[in-house]
C-alpha positions in Angstrom: 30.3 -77.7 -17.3 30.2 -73.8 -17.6 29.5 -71.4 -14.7 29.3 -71.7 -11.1 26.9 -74.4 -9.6 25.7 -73.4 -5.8 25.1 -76.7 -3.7 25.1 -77.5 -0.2 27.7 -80.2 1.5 24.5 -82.7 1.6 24.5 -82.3 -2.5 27.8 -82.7 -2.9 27.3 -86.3 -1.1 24.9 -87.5 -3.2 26.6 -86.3 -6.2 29.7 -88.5 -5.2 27.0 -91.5 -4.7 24.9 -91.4 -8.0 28.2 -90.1 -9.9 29.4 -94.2 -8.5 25.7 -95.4 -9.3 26.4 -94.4 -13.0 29.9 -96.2 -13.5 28.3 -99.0 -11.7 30.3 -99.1 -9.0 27.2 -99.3 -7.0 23.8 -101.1 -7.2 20.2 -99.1 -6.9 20.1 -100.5 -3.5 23.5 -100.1 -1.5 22.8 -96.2 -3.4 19.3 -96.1 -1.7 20.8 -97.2 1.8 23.7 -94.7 1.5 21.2 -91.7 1.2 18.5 -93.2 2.9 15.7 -93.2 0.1 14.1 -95.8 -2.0 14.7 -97.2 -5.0 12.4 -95.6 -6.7 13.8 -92.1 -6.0 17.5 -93.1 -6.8 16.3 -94.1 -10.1 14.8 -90.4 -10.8 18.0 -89.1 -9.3 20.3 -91.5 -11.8 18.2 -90.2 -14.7 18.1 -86.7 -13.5 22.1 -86.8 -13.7 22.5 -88.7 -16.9 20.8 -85.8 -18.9 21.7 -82.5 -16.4 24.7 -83.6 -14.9 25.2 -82.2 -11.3 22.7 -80.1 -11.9 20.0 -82.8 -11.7 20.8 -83.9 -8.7 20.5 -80.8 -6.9 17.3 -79.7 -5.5 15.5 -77.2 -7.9 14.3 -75.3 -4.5 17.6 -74.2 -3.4 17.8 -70.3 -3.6 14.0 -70.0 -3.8 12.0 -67.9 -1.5 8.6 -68.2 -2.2 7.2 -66.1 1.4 10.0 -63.1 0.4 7.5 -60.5 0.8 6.0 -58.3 -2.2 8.2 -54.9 -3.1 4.9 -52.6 -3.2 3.9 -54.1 0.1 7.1 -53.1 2.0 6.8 -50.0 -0.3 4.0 -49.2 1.3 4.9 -50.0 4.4 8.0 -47.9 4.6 5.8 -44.8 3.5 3.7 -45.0 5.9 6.0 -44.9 9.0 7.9 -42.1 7.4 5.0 -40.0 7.0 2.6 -41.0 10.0 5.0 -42.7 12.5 8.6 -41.7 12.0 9.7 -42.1 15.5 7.2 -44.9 16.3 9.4 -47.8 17.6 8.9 -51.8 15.7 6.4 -52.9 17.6 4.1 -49.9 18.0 4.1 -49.2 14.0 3.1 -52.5 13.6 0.0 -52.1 15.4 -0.5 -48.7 13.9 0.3 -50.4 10.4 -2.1 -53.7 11.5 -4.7 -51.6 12.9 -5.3 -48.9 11.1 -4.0 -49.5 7.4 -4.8 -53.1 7.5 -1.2 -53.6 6.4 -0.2 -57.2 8.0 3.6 -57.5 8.5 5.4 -59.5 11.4 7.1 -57.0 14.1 10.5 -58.8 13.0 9.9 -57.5 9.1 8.9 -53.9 10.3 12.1 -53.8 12.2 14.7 -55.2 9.4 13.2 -52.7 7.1 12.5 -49.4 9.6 17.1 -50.4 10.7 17.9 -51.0 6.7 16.4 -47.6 5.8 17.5 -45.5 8.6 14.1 -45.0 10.2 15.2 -46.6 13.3 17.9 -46.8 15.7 18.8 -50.1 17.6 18.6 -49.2 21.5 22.7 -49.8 22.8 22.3 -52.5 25.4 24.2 -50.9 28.7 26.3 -53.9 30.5 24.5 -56.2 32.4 24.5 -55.9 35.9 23.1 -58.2 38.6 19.9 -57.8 40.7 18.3 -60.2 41.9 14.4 -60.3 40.8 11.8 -59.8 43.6 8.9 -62.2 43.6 5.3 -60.7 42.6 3.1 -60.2 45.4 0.2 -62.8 44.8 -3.0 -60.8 45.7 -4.5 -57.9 43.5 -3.9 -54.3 46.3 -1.5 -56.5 48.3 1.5 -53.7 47.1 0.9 -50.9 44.8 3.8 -49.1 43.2 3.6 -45.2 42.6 6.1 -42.7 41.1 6.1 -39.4 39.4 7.3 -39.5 35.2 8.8 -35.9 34.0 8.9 -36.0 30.5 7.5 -33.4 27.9 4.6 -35.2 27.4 2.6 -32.5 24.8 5.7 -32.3 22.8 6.1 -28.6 22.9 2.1 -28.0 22.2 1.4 -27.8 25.9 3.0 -27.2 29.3 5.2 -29.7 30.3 4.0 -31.4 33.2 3.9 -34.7 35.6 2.4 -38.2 35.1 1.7 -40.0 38.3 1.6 -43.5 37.7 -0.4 -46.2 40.3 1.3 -49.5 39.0 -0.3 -53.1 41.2 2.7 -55.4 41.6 0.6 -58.5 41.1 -0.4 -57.8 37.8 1.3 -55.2 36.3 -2.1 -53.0 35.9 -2.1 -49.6 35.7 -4.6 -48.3 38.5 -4.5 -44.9 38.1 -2.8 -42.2 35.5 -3.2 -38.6 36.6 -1.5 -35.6 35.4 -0.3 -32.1 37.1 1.6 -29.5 36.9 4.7 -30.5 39.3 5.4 -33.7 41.3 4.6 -32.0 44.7 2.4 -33.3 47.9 -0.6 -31.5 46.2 -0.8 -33.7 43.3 -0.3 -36.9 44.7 -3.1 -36.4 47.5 -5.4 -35.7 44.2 -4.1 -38.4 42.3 -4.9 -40.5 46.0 -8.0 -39.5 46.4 -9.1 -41.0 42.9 -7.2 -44.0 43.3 -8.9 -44.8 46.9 -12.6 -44.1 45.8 -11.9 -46.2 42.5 -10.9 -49.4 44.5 -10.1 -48.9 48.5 -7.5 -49.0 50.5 -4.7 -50.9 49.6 -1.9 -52.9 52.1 0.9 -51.2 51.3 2.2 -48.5 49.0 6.1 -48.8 47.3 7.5 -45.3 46.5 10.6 -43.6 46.1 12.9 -41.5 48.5 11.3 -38.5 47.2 10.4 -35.5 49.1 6.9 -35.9 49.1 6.9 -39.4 50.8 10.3 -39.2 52.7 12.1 -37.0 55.0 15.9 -37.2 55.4 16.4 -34.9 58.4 14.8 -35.1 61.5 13.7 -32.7 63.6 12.1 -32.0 66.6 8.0 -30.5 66.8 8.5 -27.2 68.6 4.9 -27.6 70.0 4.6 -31.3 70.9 8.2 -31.8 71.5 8.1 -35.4 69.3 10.9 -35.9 66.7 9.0 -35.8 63.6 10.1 -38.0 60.8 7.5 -38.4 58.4 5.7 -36.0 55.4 2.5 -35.3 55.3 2.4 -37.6 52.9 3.2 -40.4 55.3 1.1 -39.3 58.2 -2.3 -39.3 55.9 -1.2 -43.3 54.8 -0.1 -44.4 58.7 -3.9 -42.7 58.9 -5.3 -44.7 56.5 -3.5 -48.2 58.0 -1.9 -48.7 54.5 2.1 -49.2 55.0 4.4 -46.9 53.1 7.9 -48.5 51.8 11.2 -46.6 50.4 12.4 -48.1 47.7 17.0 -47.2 48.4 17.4 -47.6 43.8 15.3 -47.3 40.8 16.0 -51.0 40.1 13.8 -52.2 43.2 10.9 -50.5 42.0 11.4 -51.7 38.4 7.8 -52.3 37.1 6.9 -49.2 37.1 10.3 -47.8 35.8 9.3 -49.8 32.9 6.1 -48.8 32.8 7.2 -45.4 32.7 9.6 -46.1 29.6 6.7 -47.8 27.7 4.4 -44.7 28.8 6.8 -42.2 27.7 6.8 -44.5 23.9 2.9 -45.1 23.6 1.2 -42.6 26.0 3.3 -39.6 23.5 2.3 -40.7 20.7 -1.0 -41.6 21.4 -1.9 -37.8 22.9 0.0 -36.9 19.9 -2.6 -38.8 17.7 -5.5 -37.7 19.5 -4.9 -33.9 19.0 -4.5 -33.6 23.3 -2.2 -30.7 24.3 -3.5 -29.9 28.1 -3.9 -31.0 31.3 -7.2 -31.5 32.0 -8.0 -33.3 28.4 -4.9 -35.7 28.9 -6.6 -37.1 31.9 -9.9 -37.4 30.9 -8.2 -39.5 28.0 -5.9 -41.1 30.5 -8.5 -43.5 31.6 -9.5 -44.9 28.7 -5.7 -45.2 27.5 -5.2 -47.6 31.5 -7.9 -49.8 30.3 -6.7 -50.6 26.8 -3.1 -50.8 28.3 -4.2 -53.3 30.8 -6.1 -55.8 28.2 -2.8 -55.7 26.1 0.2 -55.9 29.3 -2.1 -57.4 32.3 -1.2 -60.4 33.9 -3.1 -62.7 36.0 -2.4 -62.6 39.9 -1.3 -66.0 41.2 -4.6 -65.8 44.2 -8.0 -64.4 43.0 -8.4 -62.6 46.3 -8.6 -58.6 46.4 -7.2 -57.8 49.4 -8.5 -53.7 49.2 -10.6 -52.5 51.9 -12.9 -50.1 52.4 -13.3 -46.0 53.1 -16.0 -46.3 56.0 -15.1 -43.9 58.7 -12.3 -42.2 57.1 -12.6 -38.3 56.5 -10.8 -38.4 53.2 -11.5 -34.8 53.2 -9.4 -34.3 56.1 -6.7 -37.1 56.2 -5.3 -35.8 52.2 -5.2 -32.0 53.6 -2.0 -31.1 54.8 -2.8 -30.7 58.7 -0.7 -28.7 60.7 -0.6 -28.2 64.7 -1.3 -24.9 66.5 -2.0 -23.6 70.5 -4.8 -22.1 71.4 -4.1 -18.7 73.3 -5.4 -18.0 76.7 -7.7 -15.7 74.6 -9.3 -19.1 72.6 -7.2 -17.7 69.2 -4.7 -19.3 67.0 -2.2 -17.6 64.3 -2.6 -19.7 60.8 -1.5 -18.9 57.5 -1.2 -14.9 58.7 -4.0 -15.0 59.9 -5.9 -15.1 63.4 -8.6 -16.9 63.9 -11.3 -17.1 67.3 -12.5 -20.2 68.5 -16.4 -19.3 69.4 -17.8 -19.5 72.8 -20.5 -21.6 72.0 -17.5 -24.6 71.2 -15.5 -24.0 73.8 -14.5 -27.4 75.5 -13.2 -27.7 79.0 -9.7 -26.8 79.6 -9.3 -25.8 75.6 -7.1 -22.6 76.7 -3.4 -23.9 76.1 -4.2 -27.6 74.2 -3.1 -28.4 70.7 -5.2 -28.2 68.0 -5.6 -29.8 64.2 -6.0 -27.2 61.5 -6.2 -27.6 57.6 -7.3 -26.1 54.2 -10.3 -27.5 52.6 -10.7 -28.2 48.6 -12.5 -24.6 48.7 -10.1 -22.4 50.9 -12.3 -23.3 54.3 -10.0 -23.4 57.2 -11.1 -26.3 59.8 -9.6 -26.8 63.3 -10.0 -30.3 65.4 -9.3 -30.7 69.1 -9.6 -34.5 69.6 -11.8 -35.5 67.3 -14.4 -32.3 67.4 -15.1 -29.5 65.1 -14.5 -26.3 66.1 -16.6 -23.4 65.2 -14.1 -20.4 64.4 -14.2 -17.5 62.5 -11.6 -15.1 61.2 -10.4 -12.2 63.6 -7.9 -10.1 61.7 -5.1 -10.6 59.0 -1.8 -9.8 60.2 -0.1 -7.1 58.0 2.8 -7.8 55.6 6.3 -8.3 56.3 8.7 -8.7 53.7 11.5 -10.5 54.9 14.9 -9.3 54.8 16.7 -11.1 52.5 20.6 -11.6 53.5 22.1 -9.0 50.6 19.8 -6.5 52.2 20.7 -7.3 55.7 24.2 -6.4 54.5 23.7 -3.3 53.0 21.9 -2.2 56.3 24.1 -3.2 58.6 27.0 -1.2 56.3 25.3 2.1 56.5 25.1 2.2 60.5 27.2 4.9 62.1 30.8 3.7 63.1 31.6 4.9 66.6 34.6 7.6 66.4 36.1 7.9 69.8 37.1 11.7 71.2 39.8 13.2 71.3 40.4 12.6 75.1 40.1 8.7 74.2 43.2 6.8 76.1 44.2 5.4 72.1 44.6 8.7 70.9 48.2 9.4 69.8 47.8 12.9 71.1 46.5 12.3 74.3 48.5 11.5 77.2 47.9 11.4 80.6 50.7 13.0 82.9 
């Protein structure tokens, strides 16, 4: 026989077995029980090799792929990632492909074919390193995971800017996406202030070591005389009775380090898709982006109860204002921001002269000022005039250009002055 015949180990069994079935070596039966099939079949199979030879006796399916997908459908395929969504990843061009183009292909396929023709790059797993996993929280507000993302997230057609990302660690929903400018204490009181009127007050917040939420150095208040080691970050939560917690790596707060990553994949492409290339777009968008993130990533919490509470008697207005602490003059006035401002008569309270008071900035540039718990009605005296400071190279130069003292002639060092 001519050529090479491509069998498996199994085939080459039975070939040995009906090659002994045809010298007669064995009967249809003792054949049957050797391969475990009827009589019947070894018949076929002892016919099959009487006019094919080995051939017969090897299945006619071997080599045959009948679900080996169509070339013009991977065609197809392939030309539409590299001219829609080059740097899609796998599993997000497959949605794009499934959804949109109504081109069905498993994420498995898209992958093989995006690696075999150089359209994408298999992620280098780093080496594995132990941590051990921290149990979800069971109850939906229970603990709610925050962090800032940096990322250029208009691709060069905007500013590049901050998402802050509200992630609940029973479920893995998003609560909140809001976008600004910088990560500073500014933005995350706005980003707050949505998240608290949305659902409530949560029990606990889980944050970074970041400036905004942590100080590293204490110091001492120069007007109350109490060490102060907390933001003003801090102080509005402690406020609000919801419990603030550093996180001391990046792996203990890993849910929403990985929702950041998938962010950073989808949330792109998808403000890339939509045409978006500012701030105050992206988050109108933002919110209908959390809720079809959360039908496709959301998990169940393992108790039904939501353990948020509610806003009543809490001055939001107030408690996510950076408040500061000034004295009141024997004269009822207070310096703040440059400024002096006069406490009116008609507000005085008894013994005010000498207290500390609670001042802050409104949304619309309205300076307030609290003495335990009451409004007071100020207005604005003067503005105190500029003063540049003196920077230290300019401090320098001045202090070079004073005179030097030149002692007299008479002066005790001079060489040519001696007393007799």
């Amino acid at each position: 026989m001519n050529g090479v015949i491509t069998m498996r180990s199994k085939d080459l069994e039975r070939i040995k077995i009906i090659e002994r079935l045809a010298k007669k070596e064995l009967t249809q039966i003792e054949a049957g029980k050797l391969l475990d099939i009827s009589d019947r079949q070894i018949r076929t199979l002892l016919k099959r090799y009487q006019e094919f030879g080995d051939e017969g006796v090897i299945s006619k399916k071997l080599g045959n792929n009948n679900s080996q997908l169509s070339q013009p459908l991977k065609d197809k395929a392939l030309r539409l990632i590299a001219e829609k969504y080059p740097d899609f990843g796998p599993t997000l061009a497959t949605e794009k492909l499934q959804g949109l183009h109504s081109v069905f292909l498993s994420i498995e396929t898209v992958r093989q074919l995006m690696i075999r023709h150089k359209l994408w790059i298999p992620h280098v797993q780093p080496p594995l390193t132990y941590h051990p996993l921290r149990p979800r929280r069971s109850n939906f507000g229970e603990l709610v995971l925050i962090d800032g993302s940096v990322e250029f997230w208009f691709e060069g057609r905007g500013p590049k800017c901050v998402l802050l990302v509200f992630i609940d660690d029973a479920t893995s929903s998003i609560l909140n996406l809001f976008f600004t400018p910088t990560e500073d204490l500014v933005g995350y009181f706005r980003a707050m202030d949505i998240y608290l009127h949305k659902y409530g007050r949560p029990l606990a917040l889980y944050s970074d070591r970041h400036a905004v939420f942590n100080v590293e150095r204490k110091r001492k208040n120069p007007l109350t005389g109490e060490e102060e080691g907390i933001t003003q970050f801090e102080r509005a939560m402690t406020e609000l009775d919801v419990k603030l917690i550093h996180a001391h790596s990046p792996q203990a707060k890993g849910r929403v380090e990985r929702c950041n990553r998938t962010l950073q994949d989808r949330f792109i492409k998808e403000l890339r898709l939509q045409g978006i290339s500012d701030i105050q777009t992206a988050n109108v968008f933002a919110e209908a982006y959390r809720l079809e993130h959360n039908k496709r990533f959301e998990e169940p919490p393992a108790q039904s109860t939501d353990l948020h509470r509610s806003l009543e008697q809490y001055d939001l207005s107030r408690i996510l204002r950076p408040n500061h602490h000034r004295i009141i003059q024997k004269d009822l006035s207070f310096q703040y921001e440059s400024e002096i401002y006069q406490v009116q008569e008609n507000s005085q309270l008894p013994g005010l002269r000498g207290k500390i008071i609670l001042v802050w900035l409104d949304d619309i540039g309205y300076v307030h000022a609290q003495y335990e718990g009451n409004e007071l009605q100020i207005v604005l005296f003067k503005q105190l005039p500029y003063q540049p400071i003196i920077v230290q190279e300019t401090a320098r130069r001045w202090i070079m250009k004073k005179p030097r003292y030149k002692p007299n002639r008479f002066h005790p060092y001079k060489n040519n002055y001696r007393i007799n």
